[in-house]
C-alpha positions in Angstrom: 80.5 95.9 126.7 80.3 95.2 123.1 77.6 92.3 121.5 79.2 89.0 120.5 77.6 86.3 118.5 78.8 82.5 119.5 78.0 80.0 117.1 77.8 76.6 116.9 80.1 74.6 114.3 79.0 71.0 113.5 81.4 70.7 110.9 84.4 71.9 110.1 82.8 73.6 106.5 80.4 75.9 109.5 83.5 76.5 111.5 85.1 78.2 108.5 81.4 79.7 106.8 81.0 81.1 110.6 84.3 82.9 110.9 83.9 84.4 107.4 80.7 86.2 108.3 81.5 87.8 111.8 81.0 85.1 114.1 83.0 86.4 117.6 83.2 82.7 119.1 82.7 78.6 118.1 81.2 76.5 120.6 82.6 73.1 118.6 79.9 70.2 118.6 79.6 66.8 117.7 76.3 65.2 116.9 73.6 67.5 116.7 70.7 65.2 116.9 71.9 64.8 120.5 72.3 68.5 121.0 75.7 68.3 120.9 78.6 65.8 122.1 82.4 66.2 122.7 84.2 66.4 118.9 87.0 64.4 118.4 90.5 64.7 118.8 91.1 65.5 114.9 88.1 67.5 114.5 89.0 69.7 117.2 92.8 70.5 116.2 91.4 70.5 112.5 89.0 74.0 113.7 91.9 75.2 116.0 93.9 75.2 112.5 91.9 77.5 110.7 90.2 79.4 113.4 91.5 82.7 114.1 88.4 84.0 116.5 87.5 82.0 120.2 87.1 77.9 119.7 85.5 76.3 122.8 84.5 72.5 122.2 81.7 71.2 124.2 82.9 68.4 126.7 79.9 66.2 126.9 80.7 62.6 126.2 77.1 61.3 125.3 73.8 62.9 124.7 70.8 62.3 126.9 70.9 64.0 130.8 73.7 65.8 132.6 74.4 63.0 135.3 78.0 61.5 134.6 79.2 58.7 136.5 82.7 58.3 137.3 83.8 56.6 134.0 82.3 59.1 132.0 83.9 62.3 134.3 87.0 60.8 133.6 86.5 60.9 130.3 85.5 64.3 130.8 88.6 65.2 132.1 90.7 63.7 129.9 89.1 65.6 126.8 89.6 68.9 128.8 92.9 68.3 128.9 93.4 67.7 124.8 91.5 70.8 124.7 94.5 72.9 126.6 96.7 71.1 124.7 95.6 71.8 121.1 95.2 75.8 122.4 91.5 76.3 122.8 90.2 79.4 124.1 88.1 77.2 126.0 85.8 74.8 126.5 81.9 74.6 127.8 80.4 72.0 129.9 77.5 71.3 133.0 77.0 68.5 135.4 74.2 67.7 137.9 72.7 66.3 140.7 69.8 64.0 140.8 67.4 66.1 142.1 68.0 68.8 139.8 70.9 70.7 141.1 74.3 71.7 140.2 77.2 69.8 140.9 79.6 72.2 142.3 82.2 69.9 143.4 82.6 68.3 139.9 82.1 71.5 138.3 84.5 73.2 140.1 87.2 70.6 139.8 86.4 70.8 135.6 86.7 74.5 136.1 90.0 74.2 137.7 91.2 71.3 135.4 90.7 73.5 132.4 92.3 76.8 133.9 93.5 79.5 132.5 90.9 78.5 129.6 87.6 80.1 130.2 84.5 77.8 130.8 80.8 78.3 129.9 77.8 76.2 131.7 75.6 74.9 129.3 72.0 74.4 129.0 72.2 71.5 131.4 71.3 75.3 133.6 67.7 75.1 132.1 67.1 71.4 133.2 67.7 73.0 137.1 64.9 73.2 140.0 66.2 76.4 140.5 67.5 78.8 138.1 68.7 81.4 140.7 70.0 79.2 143.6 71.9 77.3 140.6 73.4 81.0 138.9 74.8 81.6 142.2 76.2 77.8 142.3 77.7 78.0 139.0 79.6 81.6 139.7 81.1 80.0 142.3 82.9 77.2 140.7 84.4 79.8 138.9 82.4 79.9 135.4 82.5 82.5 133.4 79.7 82.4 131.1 76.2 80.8 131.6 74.0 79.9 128.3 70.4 79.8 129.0 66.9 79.5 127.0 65.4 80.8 130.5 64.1 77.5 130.8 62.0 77.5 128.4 62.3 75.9 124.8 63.4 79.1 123.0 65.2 81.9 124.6 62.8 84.8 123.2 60.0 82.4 125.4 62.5 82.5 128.5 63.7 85.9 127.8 61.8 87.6 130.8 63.6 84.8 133.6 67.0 85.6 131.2 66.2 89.1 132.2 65.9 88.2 135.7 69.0 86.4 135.8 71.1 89.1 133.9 70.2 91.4 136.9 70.9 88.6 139.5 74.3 88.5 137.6 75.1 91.3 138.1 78.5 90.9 136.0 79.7 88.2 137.9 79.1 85.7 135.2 77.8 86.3 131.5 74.6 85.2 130.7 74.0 84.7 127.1 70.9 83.5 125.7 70.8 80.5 123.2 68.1 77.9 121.8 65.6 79.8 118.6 67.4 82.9 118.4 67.4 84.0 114.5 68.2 87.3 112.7 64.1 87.7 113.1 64.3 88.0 116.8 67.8 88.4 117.9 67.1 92.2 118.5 63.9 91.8 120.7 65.7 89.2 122.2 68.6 91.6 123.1 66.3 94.3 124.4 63.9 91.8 126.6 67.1 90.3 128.2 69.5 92.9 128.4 71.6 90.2 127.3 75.3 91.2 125.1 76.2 87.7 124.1 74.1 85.5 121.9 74.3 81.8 121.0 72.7 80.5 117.5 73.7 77.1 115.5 71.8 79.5 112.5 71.8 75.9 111.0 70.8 74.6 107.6 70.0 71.2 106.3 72.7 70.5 103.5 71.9 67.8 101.0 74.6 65.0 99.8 76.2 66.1 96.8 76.8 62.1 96.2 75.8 61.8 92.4 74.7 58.1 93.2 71.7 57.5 95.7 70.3 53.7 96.8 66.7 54.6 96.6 66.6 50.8 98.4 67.7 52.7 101.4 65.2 54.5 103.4 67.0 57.8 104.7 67.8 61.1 103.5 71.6 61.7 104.0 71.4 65.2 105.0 74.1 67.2 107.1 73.5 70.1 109.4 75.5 73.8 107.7 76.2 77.1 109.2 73.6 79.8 107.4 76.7 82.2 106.6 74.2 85.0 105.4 72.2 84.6 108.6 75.4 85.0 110.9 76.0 88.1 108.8 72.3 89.6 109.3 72.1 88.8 113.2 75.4 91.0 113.4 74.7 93.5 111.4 71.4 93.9 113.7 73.2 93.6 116.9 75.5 96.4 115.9 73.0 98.2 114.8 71.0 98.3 118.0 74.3 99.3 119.7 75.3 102.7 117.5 71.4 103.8 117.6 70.9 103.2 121.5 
């Protein structure tokens, strides 16, 4: 199995800097100070426009925790639904329980919803009072890809439970490793885990290019970019590792 690199695009500029310097995969956000919400209608058939590799918006309708009430899995669904209709590869999402478990029957009823477009779990899997019990819940709704920091903030600080839970896989589900992971450690992360998918947002604060500023306003109107160099580097490593295995 070859390495793939799944990136994050928070605008439509890092959708297009991303695919120019390798990336194998968008996972299409809104919102980043929320970790990521469902993109709009437009944005979304904007990136399906100019993307040629895999686009898979993130269906997650507010930030916050991972327990939706029935209003919001509705609204869930319905975006699932624009998704197949604009031609997404597919599309990645998570639900729980109160108590810190997965929701298999809402899950699974996404999964299905979505089919034949492939769905990844997020990192709703690192808030989870059991990462193994909840792996073996999420392959059966029918996932196909599981993104993890190994419950820890950073996935090189998880990697040894990522580890665990590649094994546990056991290629019934992909487990690809995501939160920190930089063209510094992408390669130790790789051979800690095991792991042959990766997830980065290789993010960089972009300044306005407005000419006019009103100092009277106290913010700094920055916008998160895709680090098109750094894309570049972690790929050139993770190809690297493979030909000199």
């Amino acid at each position: 199995m070859r390495t793939r690199l799944e990136v994050i695009g928070f605008t439509i500029e890092s959708c297009a800097i991303a695919q120019s310097a390798g990336a194998h995969r968008i996972e299409l956000c809104d919102n980043p100070l929320d970790g990521g919400t469902t993109p709009s209608y437009g944005f979304i058939k904007a990136a399906r426009q100019i993307l040629t590799i895999e686009l898979y918006p993130i269906i997650r309708p507010r930030g916050g925790d991972f327990l939706y009430n029935n209003a919001e899995f509705e609204i869930m669904k319905t975006d699932i639904q624009v998704c197949r209709e604009l031609g997404c590869e597919g599309i990645v999402m998570g639900i729980l329980h109160t108590d810190g478990t997965i929701d298999k029957e809402k899950c699974k009823q996404l999964v299905d919803l979505a089919h034949p477009l492939g769905v990844t779990f997020h990192r709703a899997f690192d808030r989870t009072n059991d990462p193994f019990k909840a792996l073996e819940d999420i392959i059966e709704t029918g996932c196909e890809r599981v993104l993890t920091s190994g419950q820890q903030p950073t996935a090189l600080e998880g990697a040894e439970l990522i580890s665990l839970l590649i094994q546990q896989a056991a290629n019934r589900v992909i487990v690809m490793p995501g939160s920190g992971i930089v063209a510094d450690n992408i390669v130790a992360i790789a051979e800690k885990t095991g792991a042959k998918e990766f997830h980065t947002s290789a993010r960089i604060n972009a300044r306005s290019k407005m000419d006019f500023q009103n100092e009277a306003m106290n913010e700094n109107l920055k916008s998160v970019l895709t680090d098109g160099n750094e894309v570049r580097k972690m790929i050139e490593l993770l190809n690297q590792q493979v030909k000199y295995k």
